[in-house]
VEXDREN-2710 file (C-alpha; in Angstrom, 1 decimal):
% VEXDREN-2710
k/r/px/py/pz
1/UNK/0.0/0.0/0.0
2/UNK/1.5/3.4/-0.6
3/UNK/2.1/6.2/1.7
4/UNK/-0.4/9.2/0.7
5/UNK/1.5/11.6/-1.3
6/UNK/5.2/9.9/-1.0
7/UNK/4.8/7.9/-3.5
8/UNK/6.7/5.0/-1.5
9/UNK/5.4/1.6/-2.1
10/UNK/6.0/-2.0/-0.3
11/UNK/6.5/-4.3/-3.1
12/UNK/5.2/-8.1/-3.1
13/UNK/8.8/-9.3/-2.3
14/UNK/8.9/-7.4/1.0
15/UNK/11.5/-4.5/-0.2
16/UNK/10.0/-1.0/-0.4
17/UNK/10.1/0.9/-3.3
18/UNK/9.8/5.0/-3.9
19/UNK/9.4/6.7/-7.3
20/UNK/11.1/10.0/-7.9
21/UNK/10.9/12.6/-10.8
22/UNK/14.4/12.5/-12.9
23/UNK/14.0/14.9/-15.1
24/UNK/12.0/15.8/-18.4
25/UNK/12.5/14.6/-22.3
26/UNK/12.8/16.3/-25.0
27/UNK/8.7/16.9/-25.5
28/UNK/8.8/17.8/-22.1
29/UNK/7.0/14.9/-20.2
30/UNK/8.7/14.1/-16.9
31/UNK/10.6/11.2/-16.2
32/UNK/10.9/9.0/-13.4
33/UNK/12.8/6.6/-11.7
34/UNK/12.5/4.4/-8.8
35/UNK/14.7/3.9/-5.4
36/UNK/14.6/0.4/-3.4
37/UNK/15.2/-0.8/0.0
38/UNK/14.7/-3.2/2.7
39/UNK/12.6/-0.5/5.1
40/UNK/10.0/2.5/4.5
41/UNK/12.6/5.0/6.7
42/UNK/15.6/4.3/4.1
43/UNK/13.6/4.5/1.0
44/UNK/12.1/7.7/2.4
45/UNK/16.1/9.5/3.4
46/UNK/17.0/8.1/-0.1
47/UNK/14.0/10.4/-1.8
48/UNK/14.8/13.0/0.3
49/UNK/18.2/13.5/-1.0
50/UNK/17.6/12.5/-4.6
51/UNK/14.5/15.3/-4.8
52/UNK/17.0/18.4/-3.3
53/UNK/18.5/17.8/-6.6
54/UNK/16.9/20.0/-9.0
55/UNK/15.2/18.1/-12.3
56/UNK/17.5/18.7/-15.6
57/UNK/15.6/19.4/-18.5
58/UNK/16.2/18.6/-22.5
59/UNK/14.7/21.6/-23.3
60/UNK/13.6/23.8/-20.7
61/UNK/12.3/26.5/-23.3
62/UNK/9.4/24.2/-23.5
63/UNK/8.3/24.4/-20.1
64/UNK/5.1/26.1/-18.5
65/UNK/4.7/28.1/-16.0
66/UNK/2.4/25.0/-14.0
67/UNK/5.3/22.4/-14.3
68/UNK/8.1/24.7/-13.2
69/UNK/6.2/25.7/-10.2
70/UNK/5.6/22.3/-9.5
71/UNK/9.6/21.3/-9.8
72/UNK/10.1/24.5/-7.5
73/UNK/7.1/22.9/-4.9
74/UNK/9.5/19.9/-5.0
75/UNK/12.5/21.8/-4.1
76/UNK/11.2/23.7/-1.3
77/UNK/9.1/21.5/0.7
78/UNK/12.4/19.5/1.9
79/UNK/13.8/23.5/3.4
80/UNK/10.5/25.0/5.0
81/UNK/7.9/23.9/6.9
82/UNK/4.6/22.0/6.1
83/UNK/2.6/25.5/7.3
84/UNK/4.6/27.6/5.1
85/UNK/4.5/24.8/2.2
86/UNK/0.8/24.9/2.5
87/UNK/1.1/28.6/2.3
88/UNK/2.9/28.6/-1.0
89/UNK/0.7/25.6/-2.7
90/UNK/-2.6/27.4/-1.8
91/UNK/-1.6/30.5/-3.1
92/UNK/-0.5/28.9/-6.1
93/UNK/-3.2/26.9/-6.8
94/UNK/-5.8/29.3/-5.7
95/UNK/-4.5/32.4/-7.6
96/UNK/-1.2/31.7/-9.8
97/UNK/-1.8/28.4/-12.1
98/UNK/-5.3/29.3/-13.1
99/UNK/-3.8/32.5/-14.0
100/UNK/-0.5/31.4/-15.5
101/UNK/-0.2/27.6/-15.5
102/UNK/-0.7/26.8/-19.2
103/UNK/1.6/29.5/-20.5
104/UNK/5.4/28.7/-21.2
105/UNK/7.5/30.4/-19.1
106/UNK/9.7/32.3/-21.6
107/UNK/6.5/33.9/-22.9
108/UNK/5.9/35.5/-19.3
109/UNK/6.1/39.3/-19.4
110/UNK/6.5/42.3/-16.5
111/UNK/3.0/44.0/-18.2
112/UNK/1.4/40.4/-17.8
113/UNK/2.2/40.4/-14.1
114/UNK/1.1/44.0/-13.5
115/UNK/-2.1/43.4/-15.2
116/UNK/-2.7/40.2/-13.0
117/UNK/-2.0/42.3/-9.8
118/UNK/-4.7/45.2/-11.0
119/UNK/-7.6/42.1/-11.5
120/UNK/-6.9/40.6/-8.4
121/UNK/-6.7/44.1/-6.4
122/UNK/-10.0/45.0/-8.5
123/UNK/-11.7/41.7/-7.3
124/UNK/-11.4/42.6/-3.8
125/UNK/-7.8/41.4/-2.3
126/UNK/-6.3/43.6/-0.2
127/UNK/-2.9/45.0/-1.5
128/UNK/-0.8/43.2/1.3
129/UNK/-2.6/39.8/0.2
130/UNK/-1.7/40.5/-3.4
131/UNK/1.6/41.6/-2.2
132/UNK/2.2/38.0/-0.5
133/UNK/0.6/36.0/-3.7
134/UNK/3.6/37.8/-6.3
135/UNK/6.1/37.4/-3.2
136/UNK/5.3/33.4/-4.0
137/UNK/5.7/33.6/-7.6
138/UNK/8.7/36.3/-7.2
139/UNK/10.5/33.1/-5.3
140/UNK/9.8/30.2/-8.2
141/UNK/11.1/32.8/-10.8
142/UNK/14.2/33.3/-8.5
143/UNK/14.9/29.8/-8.4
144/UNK/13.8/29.1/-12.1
145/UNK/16.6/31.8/-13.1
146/UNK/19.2/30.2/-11.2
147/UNK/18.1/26.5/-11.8
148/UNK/17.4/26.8/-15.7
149/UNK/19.4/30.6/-17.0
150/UNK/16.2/32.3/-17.6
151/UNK/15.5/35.4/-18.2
152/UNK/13.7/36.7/-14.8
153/UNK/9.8/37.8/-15.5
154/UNK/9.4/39.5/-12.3
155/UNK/12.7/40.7/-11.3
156/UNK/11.1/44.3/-11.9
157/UNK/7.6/43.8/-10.8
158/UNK/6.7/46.4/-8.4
159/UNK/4.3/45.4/-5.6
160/UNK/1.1/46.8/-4.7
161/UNK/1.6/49.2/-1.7
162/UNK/-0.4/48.3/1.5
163/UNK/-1.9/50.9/3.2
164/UNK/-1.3/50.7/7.5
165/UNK/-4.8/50.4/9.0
166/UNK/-5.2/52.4/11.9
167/UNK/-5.3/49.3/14.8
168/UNK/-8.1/49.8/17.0
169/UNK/-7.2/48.6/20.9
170/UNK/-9.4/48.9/24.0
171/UNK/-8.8/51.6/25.6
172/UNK/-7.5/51.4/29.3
173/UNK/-11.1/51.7/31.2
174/UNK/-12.2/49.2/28.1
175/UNK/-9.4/46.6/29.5
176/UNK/-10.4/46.8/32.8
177/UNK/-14.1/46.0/31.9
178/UNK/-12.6/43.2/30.0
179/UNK/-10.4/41.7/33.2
180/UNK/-13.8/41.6/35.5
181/UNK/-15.4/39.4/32.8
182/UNK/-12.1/37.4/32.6
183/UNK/-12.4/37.1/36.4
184/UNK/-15.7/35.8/36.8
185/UNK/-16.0/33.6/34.1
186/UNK/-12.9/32.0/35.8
187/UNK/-12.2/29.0/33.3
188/UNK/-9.1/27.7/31.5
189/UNK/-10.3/30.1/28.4
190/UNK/-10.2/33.1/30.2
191/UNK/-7.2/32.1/31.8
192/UNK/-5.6/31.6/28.7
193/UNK/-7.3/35.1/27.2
194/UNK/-5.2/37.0/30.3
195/UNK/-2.0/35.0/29.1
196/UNK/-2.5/36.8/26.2
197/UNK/-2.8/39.7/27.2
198/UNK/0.3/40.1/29.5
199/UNK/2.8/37.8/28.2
200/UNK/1.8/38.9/24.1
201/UNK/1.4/35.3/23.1
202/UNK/0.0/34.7/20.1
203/UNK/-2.9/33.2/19.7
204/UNK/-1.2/29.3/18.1
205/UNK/1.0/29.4/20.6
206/UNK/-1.6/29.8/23.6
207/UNK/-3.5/27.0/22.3
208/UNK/-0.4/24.9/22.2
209/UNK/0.9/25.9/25.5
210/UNK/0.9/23.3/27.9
211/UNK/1.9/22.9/31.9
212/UNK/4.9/21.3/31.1
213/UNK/6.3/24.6/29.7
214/UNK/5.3/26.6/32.9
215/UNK/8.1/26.4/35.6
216/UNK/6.7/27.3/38.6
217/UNK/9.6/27.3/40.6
218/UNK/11.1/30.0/38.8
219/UNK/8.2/31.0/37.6
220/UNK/8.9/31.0/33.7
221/UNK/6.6/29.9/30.6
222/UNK/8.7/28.6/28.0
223/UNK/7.1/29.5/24.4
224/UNK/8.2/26.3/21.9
225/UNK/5.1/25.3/19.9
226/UNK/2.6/26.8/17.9
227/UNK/-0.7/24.9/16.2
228/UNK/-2.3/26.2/13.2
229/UNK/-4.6/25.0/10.7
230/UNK/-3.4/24.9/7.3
231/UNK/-4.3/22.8/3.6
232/UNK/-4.1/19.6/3.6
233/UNK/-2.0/18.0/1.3
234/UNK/-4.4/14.9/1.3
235/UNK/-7.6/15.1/-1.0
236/UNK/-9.5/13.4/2.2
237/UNK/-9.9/16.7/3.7
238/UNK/-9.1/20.0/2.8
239/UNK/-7.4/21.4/5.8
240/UNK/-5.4/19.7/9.2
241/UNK/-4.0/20.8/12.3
242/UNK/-0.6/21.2/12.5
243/UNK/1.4/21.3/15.4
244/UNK/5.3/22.3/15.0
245/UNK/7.7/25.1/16.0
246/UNK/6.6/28.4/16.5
247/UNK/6.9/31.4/13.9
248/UNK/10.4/32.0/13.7
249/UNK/13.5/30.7/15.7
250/UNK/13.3/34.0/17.7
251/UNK/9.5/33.2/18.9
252/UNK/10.8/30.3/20.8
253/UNK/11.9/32.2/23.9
254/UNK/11.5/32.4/27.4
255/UNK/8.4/34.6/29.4
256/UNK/9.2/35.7/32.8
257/UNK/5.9/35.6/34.9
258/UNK/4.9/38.4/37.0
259/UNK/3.7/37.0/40.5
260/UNK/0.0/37.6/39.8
261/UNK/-0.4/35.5/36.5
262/UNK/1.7/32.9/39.1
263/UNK/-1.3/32.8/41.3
264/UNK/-4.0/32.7/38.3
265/UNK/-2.2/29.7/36.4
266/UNK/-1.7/28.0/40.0
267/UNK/-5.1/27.8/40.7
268/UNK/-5.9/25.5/37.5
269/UNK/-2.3/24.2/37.0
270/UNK/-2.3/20.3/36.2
271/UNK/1.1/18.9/37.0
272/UNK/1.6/16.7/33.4
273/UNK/1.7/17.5/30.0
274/UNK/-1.9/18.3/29.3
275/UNK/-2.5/21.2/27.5
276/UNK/-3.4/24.3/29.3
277/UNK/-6.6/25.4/27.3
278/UNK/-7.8/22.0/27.0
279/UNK/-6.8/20.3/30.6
280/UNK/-6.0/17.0/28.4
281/UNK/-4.3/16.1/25.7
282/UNK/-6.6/17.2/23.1
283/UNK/-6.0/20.2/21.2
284/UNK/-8.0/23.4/21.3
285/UNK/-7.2/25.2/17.7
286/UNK/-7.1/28.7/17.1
287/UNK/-10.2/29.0/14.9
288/UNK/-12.0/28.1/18.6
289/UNK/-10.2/30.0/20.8
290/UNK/-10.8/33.4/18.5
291/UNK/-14.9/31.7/18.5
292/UNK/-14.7/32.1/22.6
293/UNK/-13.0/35.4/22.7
294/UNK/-15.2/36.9/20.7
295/UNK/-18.0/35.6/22.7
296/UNK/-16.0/36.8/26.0
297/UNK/-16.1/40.5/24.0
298/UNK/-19.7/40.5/23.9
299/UNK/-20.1/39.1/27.1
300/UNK/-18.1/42.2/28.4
301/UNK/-20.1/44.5/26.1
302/UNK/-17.1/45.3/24.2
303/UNK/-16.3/46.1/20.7
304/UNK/-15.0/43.2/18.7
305/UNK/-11.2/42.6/18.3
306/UNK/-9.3/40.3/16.8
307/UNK/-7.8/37.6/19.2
308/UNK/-4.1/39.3/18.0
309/UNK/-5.1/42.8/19.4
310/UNK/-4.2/41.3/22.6
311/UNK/-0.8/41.2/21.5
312/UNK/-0.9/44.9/20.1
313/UNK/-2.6/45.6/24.0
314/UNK/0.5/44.1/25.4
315/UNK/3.1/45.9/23.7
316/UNK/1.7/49.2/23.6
317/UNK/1.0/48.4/27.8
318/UNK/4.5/47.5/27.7
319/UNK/6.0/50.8/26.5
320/UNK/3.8/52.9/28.8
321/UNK/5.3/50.8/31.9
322/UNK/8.8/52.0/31.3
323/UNK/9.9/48.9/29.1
324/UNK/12.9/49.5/27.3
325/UNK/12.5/48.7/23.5
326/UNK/14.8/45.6/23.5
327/UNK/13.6/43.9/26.0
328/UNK/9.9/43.8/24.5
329/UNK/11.5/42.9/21.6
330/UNK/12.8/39.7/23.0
331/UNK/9.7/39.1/25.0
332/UNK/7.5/39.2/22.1
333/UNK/9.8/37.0/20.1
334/UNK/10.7/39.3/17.3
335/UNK/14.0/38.9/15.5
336/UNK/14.6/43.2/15.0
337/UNK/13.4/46.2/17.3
338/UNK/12.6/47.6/14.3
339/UNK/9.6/45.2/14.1
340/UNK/8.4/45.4/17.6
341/UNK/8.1/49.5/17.0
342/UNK/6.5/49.4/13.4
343/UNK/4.0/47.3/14.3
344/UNK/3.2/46.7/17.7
345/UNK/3.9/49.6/19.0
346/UNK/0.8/52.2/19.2
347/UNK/-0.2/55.4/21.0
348/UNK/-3.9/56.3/21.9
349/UNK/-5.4/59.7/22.0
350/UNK/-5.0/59.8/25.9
351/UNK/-1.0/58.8/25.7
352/UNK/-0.6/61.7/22.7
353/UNK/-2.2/64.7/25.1
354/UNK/-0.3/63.4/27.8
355/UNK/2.7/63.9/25.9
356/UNK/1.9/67.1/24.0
357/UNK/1.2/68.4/27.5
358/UNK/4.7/68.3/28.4
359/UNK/5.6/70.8/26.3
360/UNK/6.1/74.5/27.8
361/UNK/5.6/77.8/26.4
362/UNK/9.1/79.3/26.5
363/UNK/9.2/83.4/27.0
END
């Protein structure tokens, strides 16, 4: 029986056997080739190094747009990780290939790309969506250039500028309204909710949090998984949770806990490794948890935020405490300051009079 979308087989004689793309003929059609072995884990290693090998091609002129994007899918999956591989083959398949996918690649042009970015922007997609979906196709023509010596489509395709929404956070009396619902609801949710909003955990790695990363002792939460859901890459279904690493290396970090999250954490703490949303081993995905906090909001009768406002709350709180830039920085998990102050980083009306009241009149 083969594995789902390895194309490894176990042969009648015992062995295993895994099929892997060589390279294309002259007309273009793909050729393939076939790796054997005694177990499933050494077939699968042997793929795995034979498919980092880029494909050669007879005559790459030939080639569409679809089957180089599906030689650079092949090269990329083995370097990033299944969420961001699922990012990349949705965007494809949603926006790219019905766009681009039957045309041969030396007949892409810059003003063919440009007038693809005004349809989609003039169906609806924001400009820092769009932005992402050439960002994908900007990488395949990179990697076709250096693979194959073409001529680079989008090397000058400019991208659509996003505009910055203005981010919309509860103001201070609007927090505190929030924290007596948060109180007297008193469940793992809410818990989980106040995390958020003093620690700046997102909202995948809250629902992946469990009290094995919580040391009591020295009263530190250790930040080193995420969930999210993402495509599937089985036609079963057409999207799975995925549980892995968080963001980026810098968002697995260390939280120190101030003394009164200590206490709140304490009072449901489970010594295992059940998950602290849940209180089991069962996970409680994001999709849910932004279901509950919205229901929480209107609880409170509070305007709806996103679940990642939190985050914004926390930095901005941050800030106004006294904490030095850096140190948020690190907190939050962010690889530059520069990130921490661009976007999480925001001043309300009250903060802006305070400060303009600083100023005096010099005679």
């Amino acid at each position: 029986m083969a594995r789902r979308g390895e194309n490894i087989y176990k042969r009648k004689d015992g062995r295993w056997e895994g099929r892997y793309k060589a390279g294309y003929d002259a007309n273009g059609k793909a050729k393939y080739r076939s790796v054997y072995a005694k177990t499933y884990q050494n077939v699968k290693e042997r793929l795995m190094s034979l498919k980092s090998v880029p494909v050669k091609h007879e005559h790459s002129g030939r080639l569409t747009v679809k089957e180089l994007f599906e030689e650079w899918m092949s090269a990329v999956k083995l370097k990033v990780k299944i969420s961001t591989y699922a990012n990349y083959r949705m965007k494809a398949d949603k926006h790219i290939l019905p766009a681009f996918g039957g045309i041969r690649y030396e007949k892409l042009t810059t003003k063919m790309l440009h007038t693809f970015i005004e349809d989609k922007l003039k169906s609806g997609l924001s400009a820092k969506y769009v932005s992402d979906i050439v960002i994908v196709f900007k990488s395949m023509a990179k990697y076709t250039a250096i693979t194959h010596n073409f001529q680079n489509p989008l090397a000058n395709v400019v991208l659509p500028k996003a505009e910055k929404k203005e981010l919309h956070l509860l103001t201070e009396s609007q927090q505190q309204q929030l924290c007596h619902t948060l109180m007297d609801e008193n469940s793992k949710t809410s818990l989980c909710v106040l995390l958020s909003m003093y620690t700046g955990l997102r909202v995948g790695e809250v629902c992946a949090l469990k009290w094995s990363d919580i040391d009591f002792e020295k009263s530190i939460l250790t930040v080193n998984r995420t969930v999210q859901r993402i495509k599937s890459m089985s036609s079963d279904v057409a999207t799975t949770i995925s549980i892995g690493k968080p963001k980026s290396r810098s968002s697995m970090r260390q939280i120190p806990l101030p003394t009164f999250l200590v206490d709140m954490l304490n009072h449901f703490a489970l010594r295992n490794d059940s998950y602290v949303l849940s209180g089991s081993e069962k996970i409680i995905e994001p999709r849910t948890m932004q279901y509950r906090f919205k229901s929480i909001l209107k609880k409170a009768n509070l305007p709806s935020i996103n679940y990642h406002t939190l985050r914004h709350m926390f930095a901005t709180n941050c800030v106004k405490a006294g904490f030095d830039v850096k140190t948020l920085s690190e907190l939050l998990g962010h690889y530059s300051v520069e990130t921490t102050l661009n976007r999480y980083v925001h001043s309300s009306m009250e903060r802006k009079a305070e400060c303009m009241s600083l100023l005096k009149f010099v005679v």
